[in-house]
C-alpha positions in Angstrom: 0.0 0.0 0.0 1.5 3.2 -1.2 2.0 5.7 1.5 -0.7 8.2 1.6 1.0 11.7 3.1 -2.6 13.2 4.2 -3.3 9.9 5.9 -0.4 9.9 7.3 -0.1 13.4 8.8 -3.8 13.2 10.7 -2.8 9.8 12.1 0.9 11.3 13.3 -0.8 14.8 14.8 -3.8 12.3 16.8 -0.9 10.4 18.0 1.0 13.7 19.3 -1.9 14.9 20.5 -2.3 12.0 22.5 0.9 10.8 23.8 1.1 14.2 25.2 -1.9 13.2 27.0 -0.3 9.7 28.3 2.7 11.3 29.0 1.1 13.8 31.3 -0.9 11.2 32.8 2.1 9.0 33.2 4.9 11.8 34.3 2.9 13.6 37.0 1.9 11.3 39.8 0.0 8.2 40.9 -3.1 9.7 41.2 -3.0 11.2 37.7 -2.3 8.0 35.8 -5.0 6.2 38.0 -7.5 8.7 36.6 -6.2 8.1 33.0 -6.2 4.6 33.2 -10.4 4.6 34.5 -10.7 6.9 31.4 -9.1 4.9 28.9 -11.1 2.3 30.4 -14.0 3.8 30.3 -13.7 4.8 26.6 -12.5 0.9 25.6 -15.3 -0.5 26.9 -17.9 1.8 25.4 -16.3 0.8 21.9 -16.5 -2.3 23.1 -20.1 -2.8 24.0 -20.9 -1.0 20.5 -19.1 -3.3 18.6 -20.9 -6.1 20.6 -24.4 -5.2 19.9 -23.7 -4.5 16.3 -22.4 -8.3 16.4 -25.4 -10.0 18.6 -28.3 -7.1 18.2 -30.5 -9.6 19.3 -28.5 -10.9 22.7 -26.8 -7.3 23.9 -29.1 -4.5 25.2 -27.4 -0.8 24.4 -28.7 0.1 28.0 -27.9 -1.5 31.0 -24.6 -3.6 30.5 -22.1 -0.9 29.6 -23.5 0.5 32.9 -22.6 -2.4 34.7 -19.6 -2.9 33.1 -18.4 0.2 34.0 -19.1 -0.1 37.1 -17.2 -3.5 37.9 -14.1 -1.8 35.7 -14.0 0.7 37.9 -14.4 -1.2 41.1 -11.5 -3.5 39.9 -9.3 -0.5 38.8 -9.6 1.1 41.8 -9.5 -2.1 44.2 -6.1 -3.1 42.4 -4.3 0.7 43.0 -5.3 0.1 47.0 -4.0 -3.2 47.3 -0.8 -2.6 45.8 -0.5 1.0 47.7 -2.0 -0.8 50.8 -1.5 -3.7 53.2 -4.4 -5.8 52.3 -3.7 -7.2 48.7 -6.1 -10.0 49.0 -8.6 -6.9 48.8 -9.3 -7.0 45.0 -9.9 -10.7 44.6 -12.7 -11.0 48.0 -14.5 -7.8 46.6 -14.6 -9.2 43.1 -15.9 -12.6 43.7 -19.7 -11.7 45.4 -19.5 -8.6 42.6 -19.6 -10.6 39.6 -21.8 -13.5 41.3 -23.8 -10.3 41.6 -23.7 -8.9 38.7 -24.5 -12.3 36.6 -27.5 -13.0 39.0 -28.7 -9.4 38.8 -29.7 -9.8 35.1 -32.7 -10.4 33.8 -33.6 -13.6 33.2 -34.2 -14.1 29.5 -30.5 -12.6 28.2 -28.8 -13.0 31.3 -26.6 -15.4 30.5 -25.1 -13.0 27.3 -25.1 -9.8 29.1 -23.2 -12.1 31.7 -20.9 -13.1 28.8 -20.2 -10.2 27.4 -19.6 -7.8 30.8 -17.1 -10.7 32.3 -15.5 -10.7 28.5 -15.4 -6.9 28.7 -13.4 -7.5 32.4 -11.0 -10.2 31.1 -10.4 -7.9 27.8 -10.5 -4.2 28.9 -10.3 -3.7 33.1 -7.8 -6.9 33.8 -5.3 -4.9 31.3 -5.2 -1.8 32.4 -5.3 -3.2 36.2 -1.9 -4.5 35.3 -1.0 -1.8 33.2 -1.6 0.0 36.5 0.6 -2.0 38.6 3.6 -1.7 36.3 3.4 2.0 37.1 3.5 1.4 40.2 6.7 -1.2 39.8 8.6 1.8 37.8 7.4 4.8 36.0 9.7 3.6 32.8 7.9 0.3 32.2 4.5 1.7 31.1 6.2 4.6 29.6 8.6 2.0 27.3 5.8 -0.1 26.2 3.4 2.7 25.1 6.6 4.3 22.9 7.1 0.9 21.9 3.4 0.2 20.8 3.4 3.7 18.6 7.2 3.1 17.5 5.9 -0.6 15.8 2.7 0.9 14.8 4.6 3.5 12.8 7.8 1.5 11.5 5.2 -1.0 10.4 2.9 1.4 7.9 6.4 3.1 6.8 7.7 0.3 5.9 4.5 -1.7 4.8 4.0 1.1 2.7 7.1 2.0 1.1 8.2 -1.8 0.2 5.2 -4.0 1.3 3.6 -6.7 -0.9 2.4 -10.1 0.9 -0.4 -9.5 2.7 -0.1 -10.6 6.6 -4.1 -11.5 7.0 -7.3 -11.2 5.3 -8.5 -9.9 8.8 -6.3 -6.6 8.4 -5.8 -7.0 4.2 -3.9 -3.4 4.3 -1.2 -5.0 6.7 1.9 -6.9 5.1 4.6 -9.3 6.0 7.0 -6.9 5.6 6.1 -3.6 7.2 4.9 -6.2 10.2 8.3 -7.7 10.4 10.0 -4.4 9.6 7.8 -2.8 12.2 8.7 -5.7 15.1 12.7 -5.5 14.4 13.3 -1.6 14.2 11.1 -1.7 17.6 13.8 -4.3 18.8 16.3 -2.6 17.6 15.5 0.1 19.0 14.8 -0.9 22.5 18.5 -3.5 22.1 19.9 0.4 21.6 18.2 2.0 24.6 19.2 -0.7 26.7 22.9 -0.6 25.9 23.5 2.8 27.0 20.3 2.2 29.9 21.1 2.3 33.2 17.7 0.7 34.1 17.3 -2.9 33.4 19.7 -4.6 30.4 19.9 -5.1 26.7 17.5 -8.3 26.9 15.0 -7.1 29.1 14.2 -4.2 27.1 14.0 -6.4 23.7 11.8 -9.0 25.3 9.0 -5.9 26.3 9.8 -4.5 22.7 8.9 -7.9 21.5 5.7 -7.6 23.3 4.9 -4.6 21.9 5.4 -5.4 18.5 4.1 -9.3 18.2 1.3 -9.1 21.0 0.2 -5.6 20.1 0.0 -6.8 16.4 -2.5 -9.8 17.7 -4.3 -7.4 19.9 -4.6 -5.5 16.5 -5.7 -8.3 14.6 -8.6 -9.5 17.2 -10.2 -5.5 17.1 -10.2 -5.9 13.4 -11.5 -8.7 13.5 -14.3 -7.7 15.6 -15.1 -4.9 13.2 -14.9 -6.9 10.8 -18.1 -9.4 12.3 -19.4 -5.9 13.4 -19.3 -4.4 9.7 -18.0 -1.2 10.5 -14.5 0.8 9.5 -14.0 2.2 12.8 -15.1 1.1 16.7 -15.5 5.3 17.1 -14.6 8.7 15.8 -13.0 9.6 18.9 -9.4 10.2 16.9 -8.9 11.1 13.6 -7.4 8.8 11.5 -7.4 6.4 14.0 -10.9 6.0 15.1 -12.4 4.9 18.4 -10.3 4.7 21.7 -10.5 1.0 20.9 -8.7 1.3 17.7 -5.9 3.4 19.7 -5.3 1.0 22.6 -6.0 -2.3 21.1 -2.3 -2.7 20.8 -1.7 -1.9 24.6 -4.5 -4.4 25.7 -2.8 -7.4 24.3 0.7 -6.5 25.1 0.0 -5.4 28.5 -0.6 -9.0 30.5 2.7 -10.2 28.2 4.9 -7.7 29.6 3.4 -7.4 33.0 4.3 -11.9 32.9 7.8 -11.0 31.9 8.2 -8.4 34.2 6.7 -10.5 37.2 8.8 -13.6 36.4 12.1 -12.2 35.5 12.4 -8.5 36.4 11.9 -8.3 39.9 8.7 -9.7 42.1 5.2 -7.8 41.7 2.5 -8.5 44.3 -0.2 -10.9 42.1 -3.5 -9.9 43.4 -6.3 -10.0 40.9 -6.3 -13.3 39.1 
């Protein structure tokens, strides 16, 4: 796909415009990124829910279950920043329990079962990421802030390179992607990361390529599964939050997928994180 500049430029200033916003969110405290985090949240799931009764029309109501799933989100969000700032991180996982029970009793009884389905999917796919998300800011400031740069450095590299030299088409889910701006994509992100890791005094060389990888191949699936969902959805876009990039779905599909990846890497072979939510 030849590159189109227009394109291009709106999907580059969104991103600006944005990463300014995550940055700001990220940089100034605890607090800050907590409230960006149940706002990305909030957004994710809304696209979410959309895209769902698009799907099933006849299973999802477009009334009450983005309600509740907002509210459990936000209840598991928050529970998961007091037990890791707090003493009591068996917190999340006793207030969790009776509120799902809860919630899948609460619904009425001739689509309960779906709306069940579909808010608990909505936890596993949305509010368990950015939990963990969540508690790699906590861990260190840099780890969030790598794999987000990561996520937009692959997303980039990949339609440069897709559309300067790419041919073979990587799926019929995503038919404007290509082996070659995917791979190019994934090994200037490594690259990259091998390079900031050398002269890093944080971490080494094979930690940082091992979250770049999970950036670029785990971000690229998380990628792949929103497609696809617009795809069985039949629409372009999950939103028109961003131009040229549509909803805040289509922004942080990536980050979703990549998230639990690196958050596993970081708790097994980085240092120990306290495991309170599964």
């Amino acid at each position: 796909m030849p590159l189109h500049l227009p394109t291009f430029l709106t999907r580059l200033g969104s991103a600006i415009v944005f990463a300014i916003i995550m940055l700001a969110g990220l940089l100034w405290n605890e607090w800050a990124f907590l409230t960006l985090a149940a706002l990305i949240q909030f957004l994710c799931i809304r696209d979410y829910h959309r895209l769902m009764v698009k799907i099933n029309p006849d299973k999802y109501r477009p009334s009450w279950i983005p309600l509740t799933m907002q509210l459990t989100a936000f209840l598991w969000l928050a529970l998961t920043y007091f037990s890791k700032t707090g003493e009591r991180n068996y917190m999340p996982v006793l207030c969790m329990f009776p509120i799902s029970i809860f919630l899948i009793a609460g619904l009425n009884k001739k689509n309960g079962w779906d709306g069940a389905q579909e808010v608990l999917s909505g936890l596993i796919y949305i509010a368990l990421p950015m939990s963990l998300l969540v508690y790699l800011r906590m861990h260190s400031i840099l780890l969030p802030l790598a794999l987000i740069l990561m996520i937009w450095t692959n997303d980039t590299m990949a339609y440069l390179v897709g559309s300067f030299i790419g041919k073979t088409p990587f799926s019929s889910i995503s038919p404007k992607k290509t082996w070659e701006g995917t791979a190019g994509g994934a090994l200037l992100t490594m690259g990259g990361a091998a390079l900031y890791g050398y002269f890093s005094p944080y971490y080494n060389i094979v930690d940082w390529v091992v979250i770049a990888a999970c950036a670029a191949i785990a971000g690229t699936v998380g990628d792949l599964l929103e497609s696809k969902l617009k795809r069985m959805a039949n629409v372009k876009d999950s939103g028109t939050m961003m131009p040229g990039h549509g909803g805040a779905l289509d922004r942080f599909d990536s980050l979703l997928v990549a998230t639990p990846f690196a958050f596993a890497y970081v708790y097994v072979f980085m240092s120990p994180l306290p495991l309170v939510i599964f």
